[in-house]
C-alpha positions in Angstrom: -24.1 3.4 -31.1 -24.5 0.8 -28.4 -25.6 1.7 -24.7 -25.7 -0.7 -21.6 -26.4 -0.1 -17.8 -26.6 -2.0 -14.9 -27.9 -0.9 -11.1 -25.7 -2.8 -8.7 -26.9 -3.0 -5.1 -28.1 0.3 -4.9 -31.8 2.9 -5.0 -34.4 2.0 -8.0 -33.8 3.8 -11.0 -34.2 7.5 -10.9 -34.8 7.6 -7.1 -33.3 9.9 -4.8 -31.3 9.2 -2.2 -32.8 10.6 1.5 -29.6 12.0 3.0 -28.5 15.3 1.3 -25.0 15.9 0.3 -22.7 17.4 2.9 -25.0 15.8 5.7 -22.5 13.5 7.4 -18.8 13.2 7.1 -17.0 10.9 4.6 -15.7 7.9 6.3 -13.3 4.7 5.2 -13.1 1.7 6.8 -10.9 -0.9 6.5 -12.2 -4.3 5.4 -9.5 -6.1 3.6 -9.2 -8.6 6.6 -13.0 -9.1 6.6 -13.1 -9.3 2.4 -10.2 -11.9 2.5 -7.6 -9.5 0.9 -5.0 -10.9 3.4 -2.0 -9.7 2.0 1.8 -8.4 3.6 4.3 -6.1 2.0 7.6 -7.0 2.8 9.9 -4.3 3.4 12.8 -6.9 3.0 13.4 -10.2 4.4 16.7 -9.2 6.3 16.3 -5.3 6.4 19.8 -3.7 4.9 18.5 -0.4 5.1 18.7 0.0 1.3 17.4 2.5 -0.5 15.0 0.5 -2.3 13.3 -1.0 0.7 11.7 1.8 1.8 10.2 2.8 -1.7 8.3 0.1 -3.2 4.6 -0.3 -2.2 2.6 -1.0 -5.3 -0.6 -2.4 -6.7 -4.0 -1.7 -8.7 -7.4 -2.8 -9.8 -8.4 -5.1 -13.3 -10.8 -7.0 -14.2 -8.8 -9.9 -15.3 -11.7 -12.3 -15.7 -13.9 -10.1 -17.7 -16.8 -10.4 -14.8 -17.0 -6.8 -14.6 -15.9 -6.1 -11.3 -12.7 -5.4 -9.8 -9.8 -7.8 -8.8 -6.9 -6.3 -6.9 -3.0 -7.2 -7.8 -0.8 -6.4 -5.3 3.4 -6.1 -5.8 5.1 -7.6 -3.5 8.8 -6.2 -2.3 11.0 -8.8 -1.1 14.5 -9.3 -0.7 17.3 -7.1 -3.0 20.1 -9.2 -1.7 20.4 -11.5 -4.4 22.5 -14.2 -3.5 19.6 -14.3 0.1 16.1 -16.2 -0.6 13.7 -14.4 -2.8 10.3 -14.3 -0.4 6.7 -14.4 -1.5 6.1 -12.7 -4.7 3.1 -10.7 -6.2 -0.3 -11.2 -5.4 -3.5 -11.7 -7.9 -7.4 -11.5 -5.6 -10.2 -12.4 -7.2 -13.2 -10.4 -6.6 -16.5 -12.7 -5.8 -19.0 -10.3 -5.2 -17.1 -7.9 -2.3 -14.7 -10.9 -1.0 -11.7 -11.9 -2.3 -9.9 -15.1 -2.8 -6.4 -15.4 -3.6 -5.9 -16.8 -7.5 -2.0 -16.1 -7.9 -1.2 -19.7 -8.2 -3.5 -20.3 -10.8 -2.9 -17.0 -12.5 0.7 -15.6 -12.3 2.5 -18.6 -10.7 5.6 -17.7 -8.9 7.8 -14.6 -9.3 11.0 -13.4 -8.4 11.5 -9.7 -8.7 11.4 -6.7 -6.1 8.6 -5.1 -7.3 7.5 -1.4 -7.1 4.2 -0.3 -9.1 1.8 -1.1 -12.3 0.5 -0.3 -15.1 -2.9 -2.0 -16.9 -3.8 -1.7 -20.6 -4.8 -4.2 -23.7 -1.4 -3.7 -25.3 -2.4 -6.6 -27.8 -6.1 -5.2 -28.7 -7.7 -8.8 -27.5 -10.4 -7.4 -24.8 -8.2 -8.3 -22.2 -6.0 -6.0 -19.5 -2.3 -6.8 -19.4 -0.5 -6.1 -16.4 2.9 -4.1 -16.9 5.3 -4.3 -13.1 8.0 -2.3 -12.6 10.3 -3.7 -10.4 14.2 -2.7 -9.6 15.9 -4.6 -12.0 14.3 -5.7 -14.7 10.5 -4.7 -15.5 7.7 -7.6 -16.3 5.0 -7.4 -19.2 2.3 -10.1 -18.2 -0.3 -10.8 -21.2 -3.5 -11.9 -20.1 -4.4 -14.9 -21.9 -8.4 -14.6 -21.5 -8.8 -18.0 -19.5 -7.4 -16.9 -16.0 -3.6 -16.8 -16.7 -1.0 -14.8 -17.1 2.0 -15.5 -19.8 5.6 -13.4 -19.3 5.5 -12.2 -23.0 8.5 -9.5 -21.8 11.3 -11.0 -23.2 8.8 -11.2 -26.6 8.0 -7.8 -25.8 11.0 -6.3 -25.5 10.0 -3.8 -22.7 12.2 -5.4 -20.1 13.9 -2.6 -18.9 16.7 -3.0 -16.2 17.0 0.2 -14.5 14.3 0.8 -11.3 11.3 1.6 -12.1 8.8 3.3 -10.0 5.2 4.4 -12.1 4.2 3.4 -15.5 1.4 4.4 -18.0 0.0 2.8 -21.1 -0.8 5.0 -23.7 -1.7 5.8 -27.6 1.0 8.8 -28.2 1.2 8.3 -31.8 -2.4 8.3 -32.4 -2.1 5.0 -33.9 -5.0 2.9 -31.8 -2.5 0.9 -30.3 -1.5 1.4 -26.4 2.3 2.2 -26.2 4.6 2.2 -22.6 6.0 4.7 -20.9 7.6 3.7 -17.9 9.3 6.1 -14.8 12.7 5.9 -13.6 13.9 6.6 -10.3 17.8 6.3 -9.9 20.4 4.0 -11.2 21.1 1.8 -7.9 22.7 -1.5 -7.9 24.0 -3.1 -4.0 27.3 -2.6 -5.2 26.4 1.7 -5.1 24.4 1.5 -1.6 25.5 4.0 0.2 25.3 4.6 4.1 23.8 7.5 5.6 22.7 8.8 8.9 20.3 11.3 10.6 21.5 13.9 12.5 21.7 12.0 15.9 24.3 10.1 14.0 22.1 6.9 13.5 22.2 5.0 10.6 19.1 5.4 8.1 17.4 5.3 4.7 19.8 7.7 2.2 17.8 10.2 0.1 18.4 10.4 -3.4 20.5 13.3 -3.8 23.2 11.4 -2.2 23.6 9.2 -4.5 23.6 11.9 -7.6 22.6 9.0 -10.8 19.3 10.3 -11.8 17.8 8.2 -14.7 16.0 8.7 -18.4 12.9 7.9 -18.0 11.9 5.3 -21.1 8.7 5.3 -24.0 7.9 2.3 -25.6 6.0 2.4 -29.3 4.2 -0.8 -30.2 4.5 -2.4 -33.3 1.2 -4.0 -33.4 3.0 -7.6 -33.6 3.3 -7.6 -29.9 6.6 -6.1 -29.7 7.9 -2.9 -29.1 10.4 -0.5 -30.1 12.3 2.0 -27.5 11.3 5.3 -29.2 12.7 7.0 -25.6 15.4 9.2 -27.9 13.5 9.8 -31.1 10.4 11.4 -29.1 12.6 13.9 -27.4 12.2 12.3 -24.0 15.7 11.4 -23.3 16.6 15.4 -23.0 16.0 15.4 -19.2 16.6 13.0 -16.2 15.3 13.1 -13.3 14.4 11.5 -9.7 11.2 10.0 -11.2 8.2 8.5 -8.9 4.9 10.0 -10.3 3.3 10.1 -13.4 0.2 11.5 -15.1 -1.4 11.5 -18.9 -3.6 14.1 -19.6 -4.5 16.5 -22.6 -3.5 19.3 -20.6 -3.7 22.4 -23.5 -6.8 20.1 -25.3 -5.3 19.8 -28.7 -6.3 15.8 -28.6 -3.1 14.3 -28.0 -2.3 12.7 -24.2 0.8 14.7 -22.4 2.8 13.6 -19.7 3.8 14.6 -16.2 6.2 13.4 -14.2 6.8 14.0 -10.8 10.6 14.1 -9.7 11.9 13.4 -6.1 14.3 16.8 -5.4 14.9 17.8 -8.8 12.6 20.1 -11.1 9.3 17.9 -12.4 8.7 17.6 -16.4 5.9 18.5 -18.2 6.2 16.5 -21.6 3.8 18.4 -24.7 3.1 16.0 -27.1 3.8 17.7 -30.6 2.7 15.1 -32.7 4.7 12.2 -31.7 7.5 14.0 -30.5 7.6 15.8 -26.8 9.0 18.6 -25.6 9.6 19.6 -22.1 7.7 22.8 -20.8 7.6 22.6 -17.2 9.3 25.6 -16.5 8.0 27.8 -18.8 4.4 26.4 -17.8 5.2 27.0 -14.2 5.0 23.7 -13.1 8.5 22.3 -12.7 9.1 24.3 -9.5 7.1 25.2 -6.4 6.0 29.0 -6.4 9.2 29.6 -4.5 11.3 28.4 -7.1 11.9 25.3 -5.3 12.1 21.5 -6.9 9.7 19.5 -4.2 10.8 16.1 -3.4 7.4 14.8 -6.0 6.1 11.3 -4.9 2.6 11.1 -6.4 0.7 12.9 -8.5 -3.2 13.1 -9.8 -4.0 15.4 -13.0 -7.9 16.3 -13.0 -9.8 19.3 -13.2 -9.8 20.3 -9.4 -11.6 23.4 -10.0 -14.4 22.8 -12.1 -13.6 25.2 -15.4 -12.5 22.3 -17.4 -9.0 22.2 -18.0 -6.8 19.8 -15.9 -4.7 20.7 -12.5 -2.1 19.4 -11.1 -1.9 17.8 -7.2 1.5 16.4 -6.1 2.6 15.0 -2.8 5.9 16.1 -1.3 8.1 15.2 1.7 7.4 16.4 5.2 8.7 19.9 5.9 7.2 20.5 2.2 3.9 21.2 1.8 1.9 19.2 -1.0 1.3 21.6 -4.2 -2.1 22.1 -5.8 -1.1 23.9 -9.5 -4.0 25.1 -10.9 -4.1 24.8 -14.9 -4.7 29.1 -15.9 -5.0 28.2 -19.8 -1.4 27.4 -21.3 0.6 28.1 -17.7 0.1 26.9 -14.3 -0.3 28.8 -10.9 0.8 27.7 -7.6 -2.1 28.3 -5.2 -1.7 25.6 -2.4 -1.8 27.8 0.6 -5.2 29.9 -0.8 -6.8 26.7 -1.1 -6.1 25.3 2.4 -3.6 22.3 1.5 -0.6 23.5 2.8 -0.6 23.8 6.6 -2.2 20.2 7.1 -0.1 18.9 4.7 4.1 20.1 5.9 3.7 17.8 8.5 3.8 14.6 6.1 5.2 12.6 3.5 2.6 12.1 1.0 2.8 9.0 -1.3 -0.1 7.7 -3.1 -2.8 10.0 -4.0 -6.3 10.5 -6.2 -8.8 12.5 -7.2 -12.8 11.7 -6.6 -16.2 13.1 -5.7 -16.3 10.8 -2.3 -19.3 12.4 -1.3 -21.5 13.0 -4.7 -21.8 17.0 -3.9 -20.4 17.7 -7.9 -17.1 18.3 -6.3 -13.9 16.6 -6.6 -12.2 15.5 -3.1 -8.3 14.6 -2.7 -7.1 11.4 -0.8 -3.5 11.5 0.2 -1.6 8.3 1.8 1.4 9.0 3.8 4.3 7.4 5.3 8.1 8.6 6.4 11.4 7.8 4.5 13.7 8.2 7.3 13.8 6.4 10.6 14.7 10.3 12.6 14.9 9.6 16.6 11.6 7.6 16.9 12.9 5.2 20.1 9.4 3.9 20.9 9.7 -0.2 21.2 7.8 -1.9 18.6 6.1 1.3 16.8 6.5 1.7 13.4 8.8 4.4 12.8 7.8 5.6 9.6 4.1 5.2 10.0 2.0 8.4 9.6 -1.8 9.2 9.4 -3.4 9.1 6.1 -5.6 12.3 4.8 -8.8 13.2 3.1 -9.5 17.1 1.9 -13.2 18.0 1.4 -13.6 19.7 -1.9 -15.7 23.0 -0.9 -18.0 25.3 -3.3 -15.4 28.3 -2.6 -13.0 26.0 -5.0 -10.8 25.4 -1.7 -9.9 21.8 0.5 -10.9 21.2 4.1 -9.1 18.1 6.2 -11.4 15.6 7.3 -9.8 14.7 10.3 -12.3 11.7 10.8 -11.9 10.3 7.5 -9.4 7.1 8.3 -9.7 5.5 11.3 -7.5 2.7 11.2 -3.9 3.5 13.0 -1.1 5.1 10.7 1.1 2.7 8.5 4.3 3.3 6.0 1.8 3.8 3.5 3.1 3.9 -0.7 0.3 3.2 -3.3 -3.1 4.4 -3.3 -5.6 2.8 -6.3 -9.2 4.0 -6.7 -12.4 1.9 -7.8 -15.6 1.0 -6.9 -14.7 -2.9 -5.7 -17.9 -3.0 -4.1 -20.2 -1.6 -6.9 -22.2 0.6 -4.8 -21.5 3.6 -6.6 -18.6 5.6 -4.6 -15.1 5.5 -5.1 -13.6 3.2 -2.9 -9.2 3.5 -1.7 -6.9 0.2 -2.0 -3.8 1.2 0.2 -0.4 -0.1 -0.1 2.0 -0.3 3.0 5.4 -0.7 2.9 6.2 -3.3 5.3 2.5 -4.1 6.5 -0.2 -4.9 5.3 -2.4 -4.1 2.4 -5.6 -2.3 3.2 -8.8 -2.0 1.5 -10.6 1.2 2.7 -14.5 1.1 1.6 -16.0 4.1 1.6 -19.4 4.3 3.7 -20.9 7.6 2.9 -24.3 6.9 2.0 -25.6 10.5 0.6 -26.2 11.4 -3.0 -26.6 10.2 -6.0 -24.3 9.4 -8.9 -23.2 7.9 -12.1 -20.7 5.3 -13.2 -19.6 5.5 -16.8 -16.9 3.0 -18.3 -15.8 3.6 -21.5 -14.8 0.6 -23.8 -13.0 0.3 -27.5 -13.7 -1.5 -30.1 -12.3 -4.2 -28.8 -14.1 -4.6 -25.4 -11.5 -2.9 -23.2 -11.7 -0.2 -20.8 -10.4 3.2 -22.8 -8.2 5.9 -22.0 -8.3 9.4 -22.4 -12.0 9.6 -23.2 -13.3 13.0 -22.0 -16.8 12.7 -20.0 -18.5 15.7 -20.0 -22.3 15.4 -17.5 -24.8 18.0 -17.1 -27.4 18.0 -14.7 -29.4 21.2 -13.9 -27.3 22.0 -10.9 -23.7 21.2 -12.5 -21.6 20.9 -15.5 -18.4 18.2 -14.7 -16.1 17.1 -16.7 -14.0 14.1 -16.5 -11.5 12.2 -17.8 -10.9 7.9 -18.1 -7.0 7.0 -17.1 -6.0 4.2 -15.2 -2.4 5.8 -14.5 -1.5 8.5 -11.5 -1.3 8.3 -8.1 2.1 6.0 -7.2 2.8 3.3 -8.1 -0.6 2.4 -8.9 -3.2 1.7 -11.6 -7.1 2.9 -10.7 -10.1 1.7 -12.3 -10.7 2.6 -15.4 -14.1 4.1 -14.8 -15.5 7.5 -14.1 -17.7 8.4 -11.2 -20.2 11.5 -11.1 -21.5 12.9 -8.2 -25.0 14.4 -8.9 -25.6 16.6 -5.7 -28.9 14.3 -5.3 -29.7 14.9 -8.8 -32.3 12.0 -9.9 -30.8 12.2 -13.8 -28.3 13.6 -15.4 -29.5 15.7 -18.4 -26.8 14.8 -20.9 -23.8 13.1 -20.9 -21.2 14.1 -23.5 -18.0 11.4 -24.8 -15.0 13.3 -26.4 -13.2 9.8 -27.9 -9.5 10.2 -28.6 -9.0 11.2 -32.1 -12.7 10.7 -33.3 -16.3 12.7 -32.9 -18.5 13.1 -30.3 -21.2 11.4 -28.5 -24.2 12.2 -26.6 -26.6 10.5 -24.4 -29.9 12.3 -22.7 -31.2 11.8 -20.0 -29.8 9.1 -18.2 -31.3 7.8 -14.7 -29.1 8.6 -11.3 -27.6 5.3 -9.4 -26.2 3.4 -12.4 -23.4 1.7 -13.8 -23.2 2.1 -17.3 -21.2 1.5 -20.1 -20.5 3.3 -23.5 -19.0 2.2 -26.7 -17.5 3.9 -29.4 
């Protein structure tokens, strides 16, 4: 049993911080331009008013270079025409020290796909994290290569699927100790099926899916071990449903030690895949989380799985379209409960079109808060010159002690945008959970957080090999709180987080024990382990 920590930038070891926990208000500020993270979505190059355009808003953290902070990929949309010129591609920032400087050339060299979202995993058990891209058309595996490069190892691979692909998730669903792919489908579109629709002044805009009635299989990848992989999509049961995909979430949601999947479907019921061993089956409906309490499918965009109200199973947050409210389904043991209005994220919510979204303890008062980006699909009768017809405010809700969410209307102060992915990490390493944004059609926006109250822990979990590990359950205990919680890169849309868990400690100096459930193997325990740190765990 090996045990390393590092104190980053923040208080001497064991020290509490001054300012109590709830004393000020959580607040983001945007310094991407000021860290040199100068990247630009492009909605398209010549704007068709496909469907596609208005979709794709990806990206994630890694640590590519094995420094042990966090770089930031960003995928880049484009142009969907595809006899018209390409545009610039995906972009690879290297963190150096809380800047950024723009590696791509080195690192990925040019590419030519209209990207949407990522995934990040060791697929070939080196220590390094691999970069997955779904795009529409074809999907893109990048091995890292452990020297600063990137190889396309797709066509190798065999994980080049051509339909359009939103979120994506590595995962062991076999059990074997080898990360597999499973990759979200939105709907089969080719230029050839665009469609032309209109609001109800009769001006042309964005279509919604429904109109276009070709939802898609969503597709599970096994791997070999030889770095390919075999399409196990109809063996595992998971080509029984289609849907609208756009979200996904792994999670051991009834805690039998296998991950499970939910995806989140855009205006058709949401799936809930149990993993029996290798083989899923679909209980959404009978779980109660397919529909809204109404019996109504929500158009699902992102979603977070965590355990939102402290008894430690794992809930369910999803963002909806405006006129919708988002839904909080709160995990009751084998079946899930609807309770969005009792908890106080409905009303601030029907007003918006939630995208991205996660789950973090912002403030370090024990209690998981909710971050929700937002941005329009449909142009509607905005006439102002120049505006941004799609742009909307983003949102923070306050986890309170009564187990309900209060808006923080303060939170964002940077003007609205079209906003699509939203990535958590610590890219600074000062010990809070920082929010990498994703607009569509403007620019990408790195919102650091600056509450300063609290104190905290930072546990990363690595493999054998090195590598940041999934589905390791982090239990801490301090002698205010129990916490648990749970390392996944995947949720959110279209977006990978860091693969490391934060604790908020309530101004805790220590936490009293710290308890690792590995995937498939025994338990660990640590005692006593200083407030403020950065540490990581092996298993």
């Amino acid at each position: 049993m090996k045990l390393a920590a590092r104190v980053r930038n923040v208080a001497a070891a064991g020290a509490l911080i001054a300012v109590a926990a709830g004393a000020q208000t959580i607040r983001f500020e945007d310094v991407a331009a000021s860290s040199g993270l100068d990247f630009v979505h492009q909605r398209a190059i010549s704007t068709t008013l496909w469907f596609p355009e208005i979709m794709s808003g990806g990206g994630g953290w890694l640590d590519y270079d094995g420094d042990g902070d966090l770089d930031a990929y960003l995928v880049q949309g484009g142009q969907l025409d595809p006899a018209a010129a390409r545009g610039a591609g995906d972009r690879l920032f290297r963190n150096d020290g809380g800047s950024f400087s723009d590696v791509t050339e080195v690192a990925l060299g040019a590419r030519a796909e209209y990207g949407m979202g990522l995934a990040v995993g060791d697929y070939d058990a080196d220590g390094d994290p691999d970069v997955y891209v779904t795009n529409v058309g074809p999907n893109v595996l990048l091995r890292n290569n452990g020297d600063g490069t990137f190889t396309d190892a797709t066509e190798q691979a065999q994980v080049g699927h051509p339909g359009w692909g939103t979120s994506a998730a590595f995962i062991d669903y076999d059990g074997d100790g080898r990360l597999d792919l499973f990759v979200v489908n939105y709907i089969h579109w080719s230029p050839h099926n665009e469609i032309e629709c209109f609001t109800g002044g009769r001006r042309r805009d964005y279509c919604h899916p429904s109109n276009y009635n070709a939802p898609a299989a969503d597709v599970l990848y096994r791997n070999r071990g030889d770095g390919t992989f075999e399409d196990t999509t109809v063996s595992s049961g998971l080509a029984a449903f289609f849907g609208n995909g756009l979200g996904v979430a792994v999670a051991d949601f009834d805690q039998d030690g296998r991950p499970d999947l939910y995806v989140a479907n855009d205006g058709m019921p949401n799936q809930l895949w149990m993993n029996r061993g290798g083989r899923f089956v679909n209980e959404a409906l009978i779980a109660g989380c397919a529909v809204n309490r109404s019996g109504a499918a929500e158009a699902g965009m992102g979603v977070v799985a965590a355990d939102l109200d402290g008894d430690t199973t794992t809930d369910l947050f999803m963002t909806h379209l405006r006129d919708e409210t988002n839904t909080l389904y709160l995990n009751r043991g084998g079946w899930f409960e609807d309770v969005t209005a009792a908890r106080g994220l409905g009303g601030p919510s029907i007003g918006r079109t939630g995208f991205g979204a996660g789950a973090a303890d912002f403030d370090h008062d024990g209690r998981l808060d909710l971050v929700v980006v937002n941005g329009k699909v449909g142009r509607g009768e905005t006439t102002v010159e120049g505006a941004d017809p799609f742009a909307e405010p983003n949102q923070l809700y306050r986890g309170s002690s009564d187990g309900g969410f209060t808006l923080v209307p303060s939170a964002f102060v940077e003007p609205p945008g079209t906003s699509r992915a939203a990535a958590l990490g610590d890219y600074d390493g000062d010990g809070d959970a920082d929010v990498l944004v994703v607009d569509n059609g403007g620019p990408a926006r790195l919102m650091r957080n600056d509450y300063a109250g609290g104190t905290w822990l930072r546990v990363t979990a690595l493999d054998r090999h090195g590598a940041p590990m999934a589905g390791v359950e982090l239990d801490a205990t301090t002698l205010s709180s129990s916490q648990r919680r749970r390392t996944e890169r995947a949720s959110s849309y279209c977006a990978s987080h860091e693969p490391a868990v934060h604790f908020g400690l309530e101004g805790e100096a220590s936490v009293n024990a710290l308890t690792a459930h590995w995937p498939g193997g025994p338990r660990q325990r640590w005692l006593s382990l200083p407030a403020d740190r950065a540490i990581v765990i092996y298993r």
